[in-house]
N, C-alpha and C positions, 0 to 999 in steps of 0.2 A: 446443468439443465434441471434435476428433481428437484435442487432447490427453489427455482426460479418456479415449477411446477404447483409446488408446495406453496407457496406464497401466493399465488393464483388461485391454487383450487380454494384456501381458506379463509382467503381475504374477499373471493367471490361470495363464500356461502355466509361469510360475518355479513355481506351487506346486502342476504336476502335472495339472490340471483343463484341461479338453477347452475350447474358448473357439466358440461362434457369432457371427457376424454374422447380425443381422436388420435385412431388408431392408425399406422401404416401412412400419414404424413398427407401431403392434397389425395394423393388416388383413395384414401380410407375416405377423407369427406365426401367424396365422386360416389363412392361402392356404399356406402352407406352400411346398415343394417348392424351386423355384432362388432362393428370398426368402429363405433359411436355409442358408449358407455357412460351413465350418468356418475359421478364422483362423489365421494360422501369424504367427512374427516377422516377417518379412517385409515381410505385408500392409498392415501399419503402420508402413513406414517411409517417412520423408522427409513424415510428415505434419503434421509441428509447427507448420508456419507456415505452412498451409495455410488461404487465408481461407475457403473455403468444403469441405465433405463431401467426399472423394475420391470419392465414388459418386455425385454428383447427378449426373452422367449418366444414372441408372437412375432417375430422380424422386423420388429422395428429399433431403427439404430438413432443414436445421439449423433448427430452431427453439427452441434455448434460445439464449440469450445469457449466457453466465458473467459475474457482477459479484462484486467483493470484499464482502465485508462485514463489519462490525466487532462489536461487542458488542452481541448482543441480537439480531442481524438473521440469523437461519438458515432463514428460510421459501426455499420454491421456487415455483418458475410455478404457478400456480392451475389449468390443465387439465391440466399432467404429472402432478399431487397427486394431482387428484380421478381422470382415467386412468389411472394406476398401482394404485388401489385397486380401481375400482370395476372396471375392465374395460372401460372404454370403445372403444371404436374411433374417436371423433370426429376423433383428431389422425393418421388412420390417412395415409399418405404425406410424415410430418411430422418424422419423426424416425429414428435408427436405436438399436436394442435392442441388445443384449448379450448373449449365453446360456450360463450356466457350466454345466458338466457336471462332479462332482467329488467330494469326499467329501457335499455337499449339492447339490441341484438346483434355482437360483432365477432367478430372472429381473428384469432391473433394463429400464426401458422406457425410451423418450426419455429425454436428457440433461435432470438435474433442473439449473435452475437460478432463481435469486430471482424470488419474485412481483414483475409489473410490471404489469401488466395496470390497474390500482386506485391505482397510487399516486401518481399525479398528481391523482386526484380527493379524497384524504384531505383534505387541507386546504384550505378554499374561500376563494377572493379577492371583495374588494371591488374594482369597478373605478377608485371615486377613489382606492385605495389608492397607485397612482401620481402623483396629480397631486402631491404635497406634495414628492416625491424626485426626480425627474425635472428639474426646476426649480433642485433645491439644487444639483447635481451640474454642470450647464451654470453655475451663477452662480462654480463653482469654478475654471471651469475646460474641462472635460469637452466636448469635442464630440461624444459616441459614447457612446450608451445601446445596450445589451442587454436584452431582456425575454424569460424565455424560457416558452414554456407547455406545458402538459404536454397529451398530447393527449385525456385523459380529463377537465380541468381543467371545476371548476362553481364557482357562486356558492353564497352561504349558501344559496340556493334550491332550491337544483339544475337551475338551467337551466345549458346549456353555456356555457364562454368558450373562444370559437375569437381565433385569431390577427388576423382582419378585424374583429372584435369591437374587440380591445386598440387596434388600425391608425385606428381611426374614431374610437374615445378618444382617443387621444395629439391626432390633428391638427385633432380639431374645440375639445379644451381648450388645447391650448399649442400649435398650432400647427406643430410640428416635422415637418419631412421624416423621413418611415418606408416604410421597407419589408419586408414581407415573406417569409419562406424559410420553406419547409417541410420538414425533411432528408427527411421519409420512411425508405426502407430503406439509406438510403446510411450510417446510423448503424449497420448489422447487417454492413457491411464493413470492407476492413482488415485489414491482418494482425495475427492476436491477441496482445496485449501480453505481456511478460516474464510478467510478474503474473497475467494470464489462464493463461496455461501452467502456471505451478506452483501454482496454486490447484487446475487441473483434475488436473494428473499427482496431487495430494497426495490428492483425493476421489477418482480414480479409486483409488488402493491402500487409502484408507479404506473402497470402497464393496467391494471383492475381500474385503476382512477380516471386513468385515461379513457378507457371504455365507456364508462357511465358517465363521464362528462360530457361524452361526446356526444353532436348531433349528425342528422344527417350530413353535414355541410362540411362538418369537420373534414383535414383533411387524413389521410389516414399518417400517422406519426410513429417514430420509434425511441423509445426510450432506452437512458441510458444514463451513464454518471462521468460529473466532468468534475475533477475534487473531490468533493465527498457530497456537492448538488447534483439532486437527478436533472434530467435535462429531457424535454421530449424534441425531436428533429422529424421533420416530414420528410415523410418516406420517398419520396420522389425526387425529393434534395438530394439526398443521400444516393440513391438509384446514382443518381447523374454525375456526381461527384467521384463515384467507384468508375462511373464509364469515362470521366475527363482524364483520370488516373492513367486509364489504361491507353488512350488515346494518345496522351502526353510519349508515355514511355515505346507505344510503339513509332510516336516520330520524331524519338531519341532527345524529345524535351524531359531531361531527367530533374532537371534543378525544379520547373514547374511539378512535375508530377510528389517531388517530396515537398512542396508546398500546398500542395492539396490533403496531402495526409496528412496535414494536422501541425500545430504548432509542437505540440508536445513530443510529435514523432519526430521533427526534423529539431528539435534540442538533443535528444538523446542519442541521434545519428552523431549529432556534430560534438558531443560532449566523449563522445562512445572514440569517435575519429582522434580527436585530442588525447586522452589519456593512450590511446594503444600505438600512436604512428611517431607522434611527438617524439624528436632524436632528444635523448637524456640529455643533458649539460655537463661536458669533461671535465671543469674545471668548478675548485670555490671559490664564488666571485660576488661581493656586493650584499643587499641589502636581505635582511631576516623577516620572514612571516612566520609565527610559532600555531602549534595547536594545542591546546589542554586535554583534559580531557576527565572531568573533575565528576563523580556520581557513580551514577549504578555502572556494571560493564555493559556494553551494547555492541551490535553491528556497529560497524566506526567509517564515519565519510572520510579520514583523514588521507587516505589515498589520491581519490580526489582533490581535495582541498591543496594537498603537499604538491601532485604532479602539477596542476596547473598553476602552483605558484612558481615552479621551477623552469615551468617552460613559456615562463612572461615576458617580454622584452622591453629593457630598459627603461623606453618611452615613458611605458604604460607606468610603470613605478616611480619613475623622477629621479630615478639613483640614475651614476656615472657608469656603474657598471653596468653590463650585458644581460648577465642571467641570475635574479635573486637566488638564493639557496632557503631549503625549507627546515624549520628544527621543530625536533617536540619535545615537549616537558612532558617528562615522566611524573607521575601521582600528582596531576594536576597545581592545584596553587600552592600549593606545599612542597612539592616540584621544583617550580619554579625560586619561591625562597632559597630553598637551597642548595641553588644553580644546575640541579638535575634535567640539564639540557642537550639536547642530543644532534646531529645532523642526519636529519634522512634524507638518504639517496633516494634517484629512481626505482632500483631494484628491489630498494629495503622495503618500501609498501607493498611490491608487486603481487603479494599474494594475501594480503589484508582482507580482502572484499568477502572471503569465503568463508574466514573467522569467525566465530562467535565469542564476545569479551572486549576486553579493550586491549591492544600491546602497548599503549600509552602506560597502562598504570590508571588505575582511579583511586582516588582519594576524595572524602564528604568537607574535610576541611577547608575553610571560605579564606577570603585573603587580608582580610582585615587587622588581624594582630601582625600580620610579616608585611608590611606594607613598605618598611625600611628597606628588609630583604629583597623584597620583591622590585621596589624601585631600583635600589643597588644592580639587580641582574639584569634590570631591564636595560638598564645603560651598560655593562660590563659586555653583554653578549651582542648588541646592536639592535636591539629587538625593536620593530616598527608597528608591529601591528600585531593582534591576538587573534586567532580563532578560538572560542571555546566549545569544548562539545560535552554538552554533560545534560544530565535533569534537572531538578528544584534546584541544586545545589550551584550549579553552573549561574541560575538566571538570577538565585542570590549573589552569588561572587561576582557576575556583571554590573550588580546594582552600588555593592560595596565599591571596588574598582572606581568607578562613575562618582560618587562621595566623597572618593582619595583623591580626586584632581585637585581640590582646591589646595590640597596642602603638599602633595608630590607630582609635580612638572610631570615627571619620567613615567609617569600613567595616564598623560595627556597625548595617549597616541589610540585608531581606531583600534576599533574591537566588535565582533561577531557573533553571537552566541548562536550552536546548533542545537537544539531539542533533540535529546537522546537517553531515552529510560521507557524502559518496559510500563509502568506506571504510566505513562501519556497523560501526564497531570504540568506541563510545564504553559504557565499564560504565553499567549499571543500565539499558537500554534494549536490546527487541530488533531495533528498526528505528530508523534514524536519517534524517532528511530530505534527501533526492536521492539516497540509495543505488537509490531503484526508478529514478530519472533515470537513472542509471548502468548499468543493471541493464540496464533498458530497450534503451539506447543499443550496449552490447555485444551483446546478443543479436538485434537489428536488422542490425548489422555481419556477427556469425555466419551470420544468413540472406545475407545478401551473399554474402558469401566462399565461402559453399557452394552457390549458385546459380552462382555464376562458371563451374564445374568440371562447368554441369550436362551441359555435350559433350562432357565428358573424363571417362575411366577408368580407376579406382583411384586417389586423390588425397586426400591427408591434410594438413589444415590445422594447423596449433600455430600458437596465440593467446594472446598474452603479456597480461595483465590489469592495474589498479589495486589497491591495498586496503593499502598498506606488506604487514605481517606478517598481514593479517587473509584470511584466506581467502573472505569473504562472497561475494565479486563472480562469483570465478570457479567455486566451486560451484552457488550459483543460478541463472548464464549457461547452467553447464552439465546443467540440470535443464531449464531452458528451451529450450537450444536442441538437446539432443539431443546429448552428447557423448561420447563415449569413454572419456575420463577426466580428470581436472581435479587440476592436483599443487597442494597446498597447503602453509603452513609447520606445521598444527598437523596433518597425518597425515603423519608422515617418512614417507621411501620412499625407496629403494635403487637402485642398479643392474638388481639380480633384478625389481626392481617396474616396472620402467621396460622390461624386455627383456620381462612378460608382457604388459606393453602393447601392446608390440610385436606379438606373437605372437598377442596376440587381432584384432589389426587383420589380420595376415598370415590368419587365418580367416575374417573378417569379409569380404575380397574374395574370397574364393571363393562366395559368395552372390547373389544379385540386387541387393544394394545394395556398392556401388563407390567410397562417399566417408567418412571418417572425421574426427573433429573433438577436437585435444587442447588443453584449456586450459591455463595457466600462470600462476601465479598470480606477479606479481612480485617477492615478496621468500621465493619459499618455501622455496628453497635456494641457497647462494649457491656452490656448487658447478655444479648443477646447472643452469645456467642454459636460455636462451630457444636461444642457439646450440650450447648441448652438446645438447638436447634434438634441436633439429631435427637436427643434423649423426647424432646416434646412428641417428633415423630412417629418414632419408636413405641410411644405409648400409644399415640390417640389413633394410631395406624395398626394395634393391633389387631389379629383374625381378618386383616381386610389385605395390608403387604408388611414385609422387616424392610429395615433400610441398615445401610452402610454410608460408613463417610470417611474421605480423603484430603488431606491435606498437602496440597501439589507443593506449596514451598519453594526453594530456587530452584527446582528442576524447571520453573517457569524462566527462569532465564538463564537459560544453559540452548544446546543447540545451535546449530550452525542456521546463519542468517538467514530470513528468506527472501524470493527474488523482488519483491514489495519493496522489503529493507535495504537491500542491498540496492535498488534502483536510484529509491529515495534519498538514501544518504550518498551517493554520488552525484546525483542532482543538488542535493546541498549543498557539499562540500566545492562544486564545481560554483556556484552561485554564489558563497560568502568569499572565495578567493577573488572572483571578479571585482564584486562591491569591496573587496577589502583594498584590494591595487587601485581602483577608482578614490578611494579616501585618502589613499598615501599621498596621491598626487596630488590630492586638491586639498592635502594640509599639508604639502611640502613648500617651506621658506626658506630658501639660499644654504638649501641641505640640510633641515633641519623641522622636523614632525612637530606638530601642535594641533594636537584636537582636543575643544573641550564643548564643542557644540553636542546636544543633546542628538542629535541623527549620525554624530559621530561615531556612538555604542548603541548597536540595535542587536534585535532576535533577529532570525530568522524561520520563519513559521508557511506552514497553509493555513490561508484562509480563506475556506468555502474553493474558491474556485482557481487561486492561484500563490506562487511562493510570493510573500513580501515581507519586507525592511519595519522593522517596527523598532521606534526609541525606545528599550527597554524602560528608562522614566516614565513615559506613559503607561506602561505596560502594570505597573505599581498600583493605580487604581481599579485594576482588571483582577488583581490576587489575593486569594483568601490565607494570609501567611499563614493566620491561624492552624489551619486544617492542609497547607500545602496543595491545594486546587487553584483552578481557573473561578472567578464566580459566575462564570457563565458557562455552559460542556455541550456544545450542538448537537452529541450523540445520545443525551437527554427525550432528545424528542423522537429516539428509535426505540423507545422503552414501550409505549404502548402496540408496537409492530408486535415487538416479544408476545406482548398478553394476550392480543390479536389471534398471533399462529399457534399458541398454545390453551387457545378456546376458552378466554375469559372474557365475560362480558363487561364491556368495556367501552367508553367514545373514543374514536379514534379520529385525530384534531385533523382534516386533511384543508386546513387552510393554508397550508405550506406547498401544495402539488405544483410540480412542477409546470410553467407556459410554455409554448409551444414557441421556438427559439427558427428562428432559418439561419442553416449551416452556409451558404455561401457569402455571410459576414468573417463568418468565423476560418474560413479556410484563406481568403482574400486581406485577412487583419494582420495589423505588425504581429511579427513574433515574438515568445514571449522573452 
């Protein structure tokens, strides 16, 4: 919520408009009087990673909880919906308002954020639905079951399943020692994640645009992000869609009611249902899908990718046998060369998701000199098809690969590339996997660092970042954590640029906030380095603040995945297995693989608003080999957001604002 606050009160007062706080939720707008406080820059600073309201002292609580969502999923809370329309007061000491005053006069109420309320009750459990998995899992291996319930959770009935419920099943049928936990509100603490922060700063300047665009006529709308596009949806849609939900499921229409939530809710249901219920495979039987896993280490989808190649049936692959088996090459294509191939089991991935790194092995070397090799094992081991998961080096090696057809047959079979490096510099994708790892981890430090200095005054950090040439890390950190300014390799900048930075900090302590925060992105000028930068500051900031500077280095990619990454790259990995069984078959001849068509070997990427299939050949004129970027980075045009909330004067390009979208296309459309 401060973030989402934050980006409101400052993107109100950049375009002129008068900004209230409202105090104590609808009854503070009702009561009026010291519950209605004008907002200055100011009031809003140093609140970014603030876990809870800077006002609950005055009794007012946070009650949205911001979540990401992906395609299809743009609803909000069910009583912010229906209170924001109807006028309710129910949530009155629940929330804080907003109040522009400007070329329009609107009012945005409690922080809207995703329905939750319902949606553990959408899908109803059986309770032997345990007994059959439970058992596979322990006979693998496994000492440690998770089950987790939702606290709305029913039966096809609709009688409730509480947690004591599930506790008295497990150990009156199998037996096993259980226990217990109920998080409660301990899940609504925390300091709010990278992800959280720039989802909310991104709705907060969507939901300001929306305001002043708006006329009377408008209808009143809620913003939100589908991909990495904002999305605005009318309010009244949405109202109706939260009450179709509940309608559905109290008259036990459940399969409707998880088609209302959203395409991207009911993927994840059913991808979620696949990997945990799916009986392993007893036997090795039939044909091979491999995974690489060539580049930086990362959260790794291979879990994914491996289980649901394992639990494919025959049809779908074109082979004789029943149930493919899944193998991975250790240290990627160099791996592969020489024949460091492996079998994994069910079990053997079962606890990958949580890891940070690869257990592949990574290796930067491409396949092009072992091309002999590599063909050789491709035939020796039965190999039909590639997953690769890696960064630059991956979507190199896919390209190389694709070259090698014409002269090695045995690398005429499909192949998949996953985007996965902290750097998020890989073409055809806008997010690559462990960049939010990454992301995360820096701007956790940022809060550090700038907590350090909270007894000392006037104090300027410069933060030397990851990314080679790619700017991602250190713009996004710096949206997240509140920065200053962040020098990147794809917006030059100068001396001139570097001395008004200065001179905005030199202002900037003459104000009530006293601590300043300059990214640096590491490869962005090779002139300008981490110590010209500091030492420039150092001087021309004397008698006014001293600065300090840090060099985060791989501790940027160290850390256990986060729930972003780990979502994503199981949605990957669950999506390149699909599309990879669908190409066996439709290049399989009389038992025998041939693929040399160019949609044969694609990326797999987001983009803008959904996962797609891209011929990595096309993908070639999209790449700066040079410099290892995209030549195009969408997250470019959140750069003057940054300058924006950090009170630079600046045009801020809003021909990109989001249209006003109606959700009962979207909840009624194929799945994705």
């Amino acid at each position: 919520m401060n973030a989402a606050v934050r980006a409101v009160v400052r993107v109100g007062l950049y375009t002129g408009s008068r900004v209230f706080f409202v105090y104590e939720g609808y009854q503070g707008l009702v009561d009026g009087g010291e519950n209605i406080k004008e907002a200055t820059w100011e009031s809003v600073s140093m609140m970014l990673q603030l876990v809870r309201d800077r006002d609950r002292d005055r009794g007012t609580q946070g009650h949205g909880q911001g979540q990401g969502h992906g395609q299809g999923d743009t609803g909000t809370r069910t009583g912010t919906r229906t209170g924001g329309h109807w006028g309710i007061c129910s949530w009155a000491g629940r929330g804080n308002g907003v109040l522009l005053t400007g070329p329009s006069l609107s009012l945005t109420g409690p922080s809207l954020s995703p329905g939750s309320e319902d949606e553990g009750r959408i899908s109803p459990c059986s309770h032997p639905c345990y007994h059959p998995v439970l058992p596979q899992t322990r006979d693998g291996g496994s000492r440690l079951n998770i089950i987790i319930v939702a606290e709305g959770a029913i039966d096809k009935h609709g009688k409730p399943i509480t947690p004591d419920d599930i506790k008295t099943l497990v150990v009156k049928r199998l037996g096993y020692d259980t226990r217990v936990t109920i998080l409660g509100h301990v899940q609504r603490g925390g300091t709010p994640s990278a992800f959280d922060r720039i989802l909310a700063s991104r709705m907060g300047v969507e939901a300001v645009m929306a305001l002043l665009e708006g006329t009377p006529d408008t209808p009143a709308c809620v913003v939100s992000l589908s991909g990495n596009q904002a999305v605005r949806l009318p309010l009244m849609e949405c109202v109706q869609v939260t009450k179709d939900v509940t309608t559905a499921m109290n008259e036990g229409r459940f399969e409707d009611a998880l088609k209302l939530r959203g395409r991207s809710f009911q993927n994840n249901w059913n991808v979620y249902k696949l990997l945990a219920h799916i009986r392993p495979p007893a036997t090795k039987v039939g044909g091979t899908g491999e995974g690489l896993g060539p580049g930086h280490p990362n959260p790794t989808p291979t879990p994914a990718a491996i289980l649901l190649g394992m639990g494919r049936s025959y049809w779908e692959w074109g082979w004789d046998a029943e149930i493919p088996t899944g193998n991975g090459v250790l240290d990627g294509f160099e791996g592969l060369a020489f024949g460091m191939v492996e079998e994994i089991g069910w079990n053997t991935v079962g606890n990958w998701t949580g890891l940070g790194g690869s257990k592949l092995g990574t290796k930067r070397t491409l396949p092009k000199k072992y091309f002999e090799e590599i063909s050789a094992n491709i035939s020796k081991f039965g190999i039909h098809a590639l997953v690769i998961i890696g960064g630059f080096e991956a979507f190199m090696g896919g390209l190389e690969l694709v070259e090698g057809r014409a002269r090695f047959e045995e690398l005429c079979i499909p192949l998949c590339i996953i985007p996965a490096t902290v750097s998020n510099n890989v073409p055809g994708s806008d997010f690559s996997i462990g960049a939010d790892t990454a992301l995360n981890t820096i701007t956790n430090t940022c809060d550090l660092i700038k907590q350090s200095a909270a007894g000392t005054k006037r104090r300027v950090f410069i933060i030397e970042t990851m990314g080679g040439f790619c700017g991602y890390l250190a713009t996004m950190a710096g949206l997240a954590a509140g920065a200053d300014a962040a020098y990147i390799f794809e917006e030059p900048f100068g001396s001139r640029d570097l001395q008004a930075n200065v001179d905005h900090l030199i202002e900037k302590m003459k104000t009530t906030v006293k601590r300043g925060l300059v990214l640096r992105n590491e490869r962005c000028n090779e002139n300008y380095t981490t110590d010209f930068i500091y030492n420039l500051y150092s001087e021309e900031g004397k008698g006014v603040f001293d600065c300090r500077k840090n060099v985060l280095g791989h501790m940027q990619q160290g850390g256990s995945p986060t729930p972003f990454d780990r979502n994503f790259g199981t949605k990957m990995g669950a999506k390149a297995v699909a599309w990879v069984t669908g190409k066996i078959k439709e290049c399989s001849r009389h038992g025998r693989i041939f693929a040399n068509t160019a949609d044969s070997a694609c990326l797999l990427g987001m983009r803008k608003r959904s996962l797609t299939f891209q011929p990595i050949a096309e993908l070639r004129q999209q790449t700066d080999f040079e410099h290892r970027i995209p030549r195009e980075q969408w997250w470019l045009k959140l750069r003057p957001i940054l300058k924006v909330l950090a009170k630079y004067n600046i045009e801020l390009d809003t021909s990109e604002t989001a249209h006003l979208e109606h959700l009962t296309r979207k909840v009624k459309g194929k799945t994705d």
